[in-house]
C-alpha positions as YAML, in Angstrom:
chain: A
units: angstrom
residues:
- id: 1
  name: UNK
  ca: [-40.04, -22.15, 33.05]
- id: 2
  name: UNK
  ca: [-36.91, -24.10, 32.84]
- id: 3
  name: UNK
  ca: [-38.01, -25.46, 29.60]
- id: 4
  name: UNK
  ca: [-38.51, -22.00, 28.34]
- id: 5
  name: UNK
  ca: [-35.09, -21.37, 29.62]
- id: 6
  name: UNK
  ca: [-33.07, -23.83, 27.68]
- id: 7
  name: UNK
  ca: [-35.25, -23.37, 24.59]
- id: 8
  name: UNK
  ca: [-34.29, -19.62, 24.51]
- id: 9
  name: UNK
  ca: [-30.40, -20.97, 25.17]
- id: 10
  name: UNK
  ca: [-30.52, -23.05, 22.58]
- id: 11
  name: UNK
  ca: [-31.97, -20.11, 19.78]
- id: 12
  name: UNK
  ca: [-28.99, -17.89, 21.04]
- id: 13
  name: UNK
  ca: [-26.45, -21.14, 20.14]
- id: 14
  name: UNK
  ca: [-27.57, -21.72, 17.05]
- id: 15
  name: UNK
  ca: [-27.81, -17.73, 16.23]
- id: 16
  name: UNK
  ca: [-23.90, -17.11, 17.49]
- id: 17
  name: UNK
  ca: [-23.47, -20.35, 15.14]
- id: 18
  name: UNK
  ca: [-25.02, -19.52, 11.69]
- id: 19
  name: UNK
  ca: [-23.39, -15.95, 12.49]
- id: 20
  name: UNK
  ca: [-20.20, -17.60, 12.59]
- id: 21
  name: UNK
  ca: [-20.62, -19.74, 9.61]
- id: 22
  name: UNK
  ca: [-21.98, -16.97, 7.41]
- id: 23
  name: UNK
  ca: [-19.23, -14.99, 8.62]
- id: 24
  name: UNK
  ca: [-16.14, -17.54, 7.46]
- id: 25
  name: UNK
  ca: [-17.79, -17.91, 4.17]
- id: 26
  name: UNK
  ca: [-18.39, -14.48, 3.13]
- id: 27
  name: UNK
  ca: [-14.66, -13.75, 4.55]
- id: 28
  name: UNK
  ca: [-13.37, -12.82, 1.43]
- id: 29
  name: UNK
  ca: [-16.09, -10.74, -0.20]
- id: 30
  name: UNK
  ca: [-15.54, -8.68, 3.44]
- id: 31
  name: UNK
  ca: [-11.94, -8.48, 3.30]
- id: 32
  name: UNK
  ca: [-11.66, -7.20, -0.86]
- id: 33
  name: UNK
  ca: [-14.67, -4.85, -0.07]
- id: 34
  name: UNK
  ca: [-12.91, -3.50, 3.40]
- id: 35
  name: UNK
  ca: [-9.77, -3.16, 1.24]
- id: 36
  name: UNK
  ca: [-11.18, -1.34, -1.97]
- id: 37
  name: UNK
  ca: [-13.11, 1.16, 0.66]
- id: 38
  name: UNK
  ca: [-10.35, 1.60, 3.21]
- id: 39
  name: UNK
  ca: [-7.64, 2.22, 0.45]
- id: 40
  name: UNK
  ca: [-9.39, 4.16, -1.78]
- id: 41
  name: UNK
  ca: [-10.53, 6.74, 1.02]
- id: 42
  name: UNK
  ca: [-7.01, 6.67, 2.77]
- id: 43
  name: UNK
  ca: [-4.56, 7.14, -0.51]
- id: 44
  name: UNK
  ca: [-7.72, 9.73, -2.07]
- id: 45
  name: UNK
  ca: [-6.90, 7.32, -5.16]
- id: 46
  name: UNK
  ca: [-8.69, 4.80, -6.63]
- id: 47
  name: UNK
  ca: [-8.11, 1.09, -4.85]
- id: 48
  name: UNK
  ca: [-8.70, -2.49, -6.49]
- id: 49
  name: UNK
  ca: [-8.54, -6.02, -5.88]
- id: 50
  name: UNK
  ca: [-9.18, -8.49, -8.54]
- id: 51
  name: UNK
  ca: [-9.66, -11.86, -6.38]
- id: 52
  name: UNK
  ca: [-9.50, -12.51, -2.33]
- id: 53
  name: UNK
  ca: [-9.25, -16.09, -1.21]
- id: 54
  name: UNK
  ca: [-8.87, -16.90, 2.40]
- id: 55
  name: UNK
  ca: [-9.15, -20.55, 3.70]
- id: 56
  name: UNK
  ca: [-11.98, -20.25, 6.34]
- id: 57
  name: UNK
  ca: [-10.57, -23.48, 8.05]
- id: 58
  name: UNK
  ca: [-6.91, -22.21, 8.23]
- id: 59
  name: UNK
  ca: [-6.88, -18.28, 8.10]
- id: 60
  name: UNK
  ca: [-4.36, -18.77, 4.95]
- id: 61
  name: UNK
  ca: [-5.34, -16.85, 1.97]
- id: 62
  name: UNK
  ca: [-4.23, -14.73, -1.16]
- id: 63
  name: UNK
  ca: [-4.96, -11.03, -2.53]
- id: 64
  name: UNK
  ca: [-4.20, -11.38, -6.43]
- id: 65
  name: UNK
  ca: [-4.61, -8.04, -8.58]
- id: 66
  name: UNK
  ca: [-4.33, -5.21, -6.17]
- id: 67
  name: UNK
  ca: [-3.99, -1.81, -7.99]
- id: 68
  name: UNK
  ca: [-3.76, 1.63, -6.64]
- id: 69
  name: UNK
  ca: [-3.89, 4.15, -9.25]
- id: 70
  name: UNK
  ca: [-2.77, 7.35, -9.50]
- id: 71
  name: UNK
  ca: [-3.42, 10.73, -7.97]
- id: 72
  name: UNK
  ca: [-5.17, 13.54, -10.44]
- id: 73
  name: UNK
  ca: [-3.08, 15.05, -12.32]
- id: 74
  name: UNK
  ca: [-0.50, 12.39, -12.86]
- id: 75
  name: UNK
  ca: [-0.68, 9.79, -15.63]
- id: 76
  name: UNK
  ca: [-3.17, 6.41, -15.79]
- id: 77
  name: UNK
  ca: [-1.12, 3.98, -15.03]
- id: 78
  name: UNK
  ca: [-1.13, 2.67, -11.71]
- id: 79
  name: UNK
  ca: [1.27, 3.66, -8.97]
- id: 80
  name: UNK
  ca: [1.33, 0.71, -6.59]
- id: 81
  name: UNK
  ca: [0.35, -2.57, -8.55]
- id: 82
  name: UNK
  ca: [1.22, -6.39, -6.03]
- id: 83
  name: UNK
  ca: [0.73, -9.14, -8.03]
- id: 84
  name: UNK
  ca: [-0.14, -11.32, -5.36]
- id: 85
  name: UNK
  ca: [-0.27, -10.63, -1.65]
- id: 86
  name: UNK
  ca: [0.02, -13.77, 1.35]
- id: 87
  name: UNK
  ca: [-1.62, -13.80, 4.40]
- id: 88
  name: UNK
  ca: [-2.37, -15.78, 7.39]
- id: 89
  name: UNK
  ca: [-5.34, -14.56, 9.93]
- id: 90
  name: UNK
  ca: [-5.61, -15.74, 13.24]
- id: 91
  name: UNK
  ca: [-9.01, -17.05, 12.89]
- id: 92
  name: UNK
  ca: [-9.49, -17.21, 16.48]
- id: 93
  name: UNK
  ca: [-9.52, -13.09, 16.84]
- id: 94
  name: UNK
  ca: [-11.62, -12.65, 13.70]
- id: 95
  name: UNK
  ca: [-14.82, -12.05, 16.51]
- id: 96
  name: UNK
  ca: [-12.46, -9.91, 18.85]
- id: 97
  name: UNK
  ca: [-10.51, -6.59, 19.04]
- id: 98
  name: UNK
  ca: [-7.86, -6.81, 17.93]
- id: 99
  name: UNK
  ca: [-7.68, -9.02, 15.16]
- id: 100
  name: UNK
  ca: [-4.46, -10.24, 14.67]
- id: 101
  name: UNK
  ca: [-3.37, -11.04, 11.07]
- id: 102
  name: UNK
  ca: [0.07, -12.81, 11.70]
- id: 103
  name: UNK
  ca: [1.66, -12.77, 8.40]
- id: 104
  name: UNK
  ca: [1.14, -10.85, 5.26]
- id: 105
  name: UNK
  ca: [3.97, -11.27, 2.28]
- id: 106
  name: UNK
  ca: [4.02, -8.59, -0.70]
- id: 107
  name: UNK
  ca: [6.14, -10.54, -3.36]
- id: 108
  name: UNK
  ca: [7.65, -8.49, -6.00]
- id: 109
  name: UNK
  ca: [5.19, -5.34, -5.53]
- id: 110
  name: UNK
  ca: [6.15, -2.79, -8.65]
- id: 111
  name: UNK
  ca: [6.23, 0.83, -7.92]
- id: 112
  name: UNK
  ca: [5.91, 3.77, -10.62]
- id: 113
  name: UNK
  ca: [7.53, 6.84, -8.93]
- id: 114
  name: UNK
  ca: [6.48, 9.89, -11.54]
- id: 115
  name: UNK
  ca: [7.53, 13.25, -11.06]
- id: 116
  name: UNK
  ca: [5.48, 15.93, -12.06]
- id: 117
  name: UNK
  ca: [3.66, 19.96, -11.80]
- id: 118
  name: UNK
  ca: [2.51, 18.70, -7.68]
- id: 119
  name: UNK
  ca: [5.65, 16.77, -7.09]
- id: 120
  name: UNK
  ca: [5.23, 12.89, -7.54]
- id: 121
  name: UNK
  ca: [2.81, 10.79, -7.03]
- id: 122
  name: UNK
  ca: [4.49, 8.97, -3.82]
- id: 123
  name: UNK
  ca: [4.54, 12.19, -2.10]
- id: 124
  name: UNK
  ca: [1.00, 13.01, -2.91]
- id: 125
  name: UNK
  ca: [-0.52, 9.35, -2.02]
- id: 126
  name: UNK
  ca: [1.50, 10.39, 1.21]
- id: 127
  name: UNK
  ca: [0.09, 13.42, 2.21]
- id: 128
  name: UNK
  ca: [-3.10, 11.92, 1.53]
- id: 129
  name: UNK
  ca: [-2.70, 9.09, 3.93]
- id: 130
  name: UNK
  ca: [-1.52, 11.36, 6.74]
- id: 131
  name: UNK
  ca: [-4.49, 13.61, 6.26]
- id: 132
  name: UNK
  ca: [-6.89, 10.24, 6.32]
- id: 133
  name: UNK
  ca: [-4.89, 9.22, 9.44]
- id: 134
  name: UNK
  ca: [-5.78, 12.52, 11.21]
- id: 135
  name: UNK
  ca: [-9.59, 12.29, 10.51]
- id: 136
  name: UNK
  ca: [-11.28, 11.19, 13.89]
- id: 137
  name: UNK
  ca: [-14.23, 9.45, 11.57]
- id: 138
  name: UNK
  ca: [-10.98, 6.55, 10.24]
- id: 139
  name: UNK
  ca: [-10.52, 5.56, 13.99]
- id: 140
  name: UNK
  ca: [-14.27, 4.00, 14.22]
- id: 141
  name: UNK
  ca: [-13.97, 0.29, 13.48]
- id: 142
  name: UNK
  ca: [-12.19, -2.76, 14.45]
- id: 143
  name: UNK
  ca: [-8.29, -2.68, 15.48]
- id: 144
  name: UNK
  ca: [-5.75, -4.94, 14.20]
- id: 145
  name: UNK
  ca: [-2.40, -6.50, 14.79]
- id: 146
  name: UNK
  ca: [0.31, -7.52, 12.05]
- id: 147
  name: UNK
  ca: [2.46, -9.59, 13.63]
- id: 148
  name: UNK
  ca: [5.05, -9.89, 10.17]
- id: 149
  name: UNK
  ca: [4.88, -7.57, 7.07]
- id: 150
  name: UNK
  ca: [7.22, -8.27, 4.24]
- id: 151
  name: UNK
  ca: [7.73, -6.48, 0.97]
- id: 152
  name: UNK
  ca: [10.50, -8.59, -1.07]
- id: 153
  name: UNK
  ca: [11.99, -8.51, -4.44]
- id: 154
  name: UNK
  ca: [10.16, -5.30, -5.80]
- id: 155
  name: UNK
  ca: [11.34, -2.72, -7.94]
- id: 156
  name: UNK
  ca: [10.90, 0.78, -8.61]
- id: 157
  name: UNK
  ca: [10.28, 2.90, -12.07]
- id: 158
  name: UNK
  ca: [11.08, 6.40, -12.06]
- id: 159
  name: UNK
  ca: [8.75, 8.17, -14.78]
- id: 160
  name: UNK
  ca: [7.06, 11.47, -15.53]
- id: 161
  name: UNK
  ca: [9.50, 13.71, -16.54]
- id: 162
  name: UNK
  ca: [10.97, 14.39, -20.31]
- id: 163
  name: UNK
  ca: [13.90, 13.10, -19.58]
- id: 164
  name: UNK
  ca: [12.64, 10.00, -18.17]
- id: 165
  name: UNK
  ca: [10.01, 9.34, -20.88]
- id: 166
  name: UNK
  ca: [10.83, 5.62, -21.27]
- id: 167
  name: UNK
  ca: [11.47, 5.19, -17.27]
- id: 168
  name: UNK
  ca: [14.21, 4.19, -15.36]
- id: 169
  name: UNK
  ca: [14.24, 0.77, -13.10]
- id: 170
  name: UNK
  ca: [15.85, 0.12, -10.06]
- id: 171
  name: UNK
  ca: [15.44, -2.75, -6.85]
- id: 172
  name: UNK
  ca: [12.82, -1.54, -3.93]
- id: 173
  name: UNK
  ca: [14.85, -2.94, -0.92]
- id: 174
  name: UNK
  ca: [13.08, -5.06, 0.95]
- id: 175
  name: UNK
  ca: [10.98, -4.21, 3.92]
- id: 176
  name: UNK
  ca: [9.81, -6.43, 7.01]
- id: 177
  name: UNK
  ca: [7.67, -5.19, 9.65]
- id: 178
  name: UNK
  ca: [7.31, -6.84, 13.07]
- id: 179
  name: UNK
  ca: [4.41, -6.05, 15.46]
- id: 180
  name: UNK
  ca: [2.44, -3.01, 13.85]
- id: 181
  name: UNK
  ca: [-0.20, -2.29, 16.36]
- id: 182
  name: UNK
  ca: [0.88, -4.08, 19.32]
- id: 183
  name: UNK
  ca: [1.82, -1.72, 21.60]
- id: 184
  name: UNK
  ca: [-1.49, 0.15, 21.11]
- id: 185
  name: UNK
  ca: [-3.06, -3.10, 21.89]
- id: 186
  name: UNK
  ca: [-4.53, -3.02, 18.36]
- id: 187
  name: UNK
  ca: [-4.67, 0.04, 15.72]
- id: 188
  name: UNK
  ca: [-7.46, 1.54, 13.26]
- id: 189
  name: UNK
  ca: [-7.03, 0.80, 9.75]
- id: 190
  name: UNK
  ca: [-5.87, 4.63, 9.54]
- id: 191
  name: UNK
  ca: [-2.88, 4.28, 11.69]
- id: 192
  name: UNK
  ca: [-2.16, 1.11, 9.76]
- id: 193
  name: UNK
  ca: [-2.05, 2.39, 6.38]
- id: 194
  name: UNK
  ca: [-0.02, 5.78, 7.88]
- id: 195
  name: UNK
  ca: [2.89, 3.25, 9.58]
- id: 196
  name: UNK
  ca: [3.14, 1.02, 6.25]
- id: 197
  name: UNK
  ca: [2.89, 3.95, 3.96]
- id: 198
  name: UNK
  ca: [5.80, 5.64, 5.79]
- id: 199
  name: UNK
  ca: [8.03, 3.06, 6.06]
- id: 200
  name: UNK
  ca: [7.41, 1.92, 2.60]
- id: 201
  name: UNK
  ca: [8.02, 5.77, 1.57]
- id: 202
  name: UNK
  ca: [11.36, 5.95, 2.73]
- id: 203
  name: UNK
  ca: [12.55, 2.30, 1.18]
- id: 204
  name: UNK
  ca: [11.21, 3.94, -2.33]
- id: 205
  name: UNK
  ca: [12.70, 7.20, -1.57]
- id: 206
  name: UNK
  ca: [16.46, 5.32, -1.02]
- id: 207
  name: UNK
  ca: [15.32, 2.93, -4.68]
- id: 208
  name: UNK
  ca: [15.32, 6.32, -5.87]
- id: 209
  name: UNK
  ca: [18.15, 8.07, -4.92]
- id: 210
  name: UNK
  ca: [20.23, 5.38, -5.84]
- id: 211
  name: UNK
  ca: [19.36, 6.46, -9.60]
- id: 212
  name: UNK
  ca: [21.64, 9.29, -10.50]
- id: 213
  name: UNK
  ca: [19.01, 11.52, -12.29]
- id: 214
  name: UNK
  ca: [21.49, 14.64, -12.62]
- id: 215
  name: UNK
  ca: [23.76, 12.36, -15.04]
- id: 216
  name: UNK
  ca: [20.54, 11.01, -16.89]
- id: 217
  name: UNK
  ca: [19.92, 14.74, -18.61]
- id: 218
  name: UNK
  ca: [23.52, 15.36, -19.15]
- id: 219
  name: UNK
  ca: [23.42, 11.91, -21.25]
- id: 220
  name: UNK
  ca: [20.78, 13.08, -22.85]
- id: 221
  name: UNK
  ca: [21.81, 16.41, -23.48]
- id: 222
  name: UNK
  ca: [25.13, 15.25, -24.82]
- id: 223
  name: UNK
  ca: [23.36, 12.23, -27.11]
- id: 224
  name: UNK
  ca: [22.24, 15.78, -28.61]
- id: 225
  name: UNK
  ca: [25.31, 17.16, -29.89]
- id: 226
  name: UNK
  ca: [28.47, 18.29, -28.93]
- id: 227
  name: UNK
  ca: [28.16, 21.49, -30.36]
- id: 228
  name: UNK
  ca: [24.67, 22.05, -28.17]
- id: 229
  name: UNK
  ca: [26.01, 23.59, -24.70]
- id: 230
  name: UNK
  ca: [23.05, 25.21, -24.06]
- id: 231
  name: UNK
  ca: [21.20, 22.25, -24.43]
- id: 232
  name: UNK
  ca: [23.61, 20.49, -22.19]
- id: 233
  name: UNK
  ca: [23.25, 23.02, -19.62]
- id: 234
  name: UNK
  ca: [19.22, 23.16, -19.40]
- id: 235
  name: UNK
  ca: [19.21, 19.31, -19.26]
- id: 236
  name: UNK
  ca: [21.94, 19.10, -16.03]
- id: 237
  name: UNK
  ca: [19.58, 21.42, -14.55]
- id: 238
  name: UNK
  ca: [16.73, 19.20, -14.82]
- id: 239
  name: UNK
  ca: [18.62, 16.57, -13.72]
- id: 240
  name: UNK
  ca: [19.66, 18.33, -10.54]
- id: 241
  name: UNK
  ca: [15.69, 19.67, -10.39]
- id: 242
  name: UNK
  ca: [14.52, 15.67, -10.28]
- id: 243
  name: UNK
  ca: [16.54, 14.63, -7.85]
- id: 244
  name: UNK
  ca: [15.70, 17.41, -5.70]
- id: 245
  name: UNK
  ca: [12.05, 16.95, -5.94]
- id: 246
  name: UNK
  ca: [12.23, 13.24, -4.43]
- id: 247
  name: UNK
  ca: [14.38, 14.49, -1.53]
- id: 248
  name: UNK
  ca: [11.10, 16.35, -0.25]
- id: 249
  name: UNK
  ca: [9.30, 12.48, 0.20]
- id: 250
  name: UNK
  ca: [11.64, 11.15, 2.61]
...
């Protein structure tokens, strides 16, 4: 009986170990696929990651190519697009709840902020991240901790509108984020994306306001033609228009 014991202790040993080890090395196919499906249905745009490569040994690892497009009824190009994103996991939790992921480092993310007939595209991707944050099915899953976030050296391109046509650049301040999710003891992937999204919302929203759209139609009115006042006129209110419609993000 004993013997039939410690055989049966054994199977579960080695089970709990090739679950582990399969596990750590299909960590990064999990991680792109978790990120393409959880984006995707949170922003209601399309989500991609070219390459994930985490060290299974260390919990270091790198995102390269990670594109979110944009909403229908805005151009192709993409509206979030990061290069290269840095992590380290806390292997240790990767079996528990929560995981803790204690650093992740967005270097020079690029933002296109394009205004057009819904708004922009920010505040769309916005509202649909609060609406995915309010559906009871996101809260199933595993809850995480980010112990560091940082977004650093990014800029901004204001597009869209006629005026605008060959975009406007300006810095994306940077962002760090201490602690998401810890006093929750862990959060879904939903409340997650809502807290980032927010916070990176309002740094983009200040990138933009620091652009002084009103004075971009006058100089275009103006590059016109003295003689065309009407011209001149039509374009300051456009100007005044754009810079009123990114007000309604923050």
């Amino acid at each position: 009986m004993k013997r039939i014991i410690l055989i049966g202790g054994v199977i579960v040993v080695v089970v709990i170990v090739v679950a582990v080890v399969l596990l750590y090395s299909s960590l990064d196919a999990i991680v792109k696929a978790a990120i393409e499906k959880i984006g995707s249905d949170a922003t209601g745009t399309r989500v991609r990651v070219n390459d994930v490569d985490i060290s299974p040994t260390s919990g270091e690892g790198a995102l390269r190519g990670f594109r979110v497009t944009n909403p229908e009824g805005f151009e192709r190009d993409d509206a979030f697009r990061f290069d290269e994103i840095t992590m380290k996991i806390d292997l240790a939790t990767l079996t528990r709840d929560p995981v803790v992921i204690k650093e992740i480092v967005i270097q020079g993310p690029r933002i296109r902020y394009e205004f057009g007939s819904k708004g922009t595209n920010v505040g769309e991707i916005q509202k649909n991240v609060e609406g995915y944050s309010e559906d009871s099915e996101a809260s199933e899953g595993p809850n995480f901790i980010i112990e560091n976030l940082y977004f650093r050296d990014g800029e901004v391109n204001v597009a869209g509108a006629k005026l605008l046509k060959q975009g406007l650049t300006t810095p994306l301040p940077d962002l760090h984020m201490r602690d998401i999710g810890t006093e929750q003891n862990g959060a879904t992937p939903a409340v997650l994306t809502k807290r980032v999204m927010g916070a990176l919302g309002r740094k983009i929203t200040t990138a933009v306001a620091s652009l002084d759209l009103g004075q971009v139609g006058q100089d275009a009115a103006e590059a016109l033609g003295s003689g065309a006042e009407e011209t001149k006129d039509a374009a300051k209110k456009a100007g005044e228009k754009l810079k009123g419609l990114f007000k309604k993000d923050d």
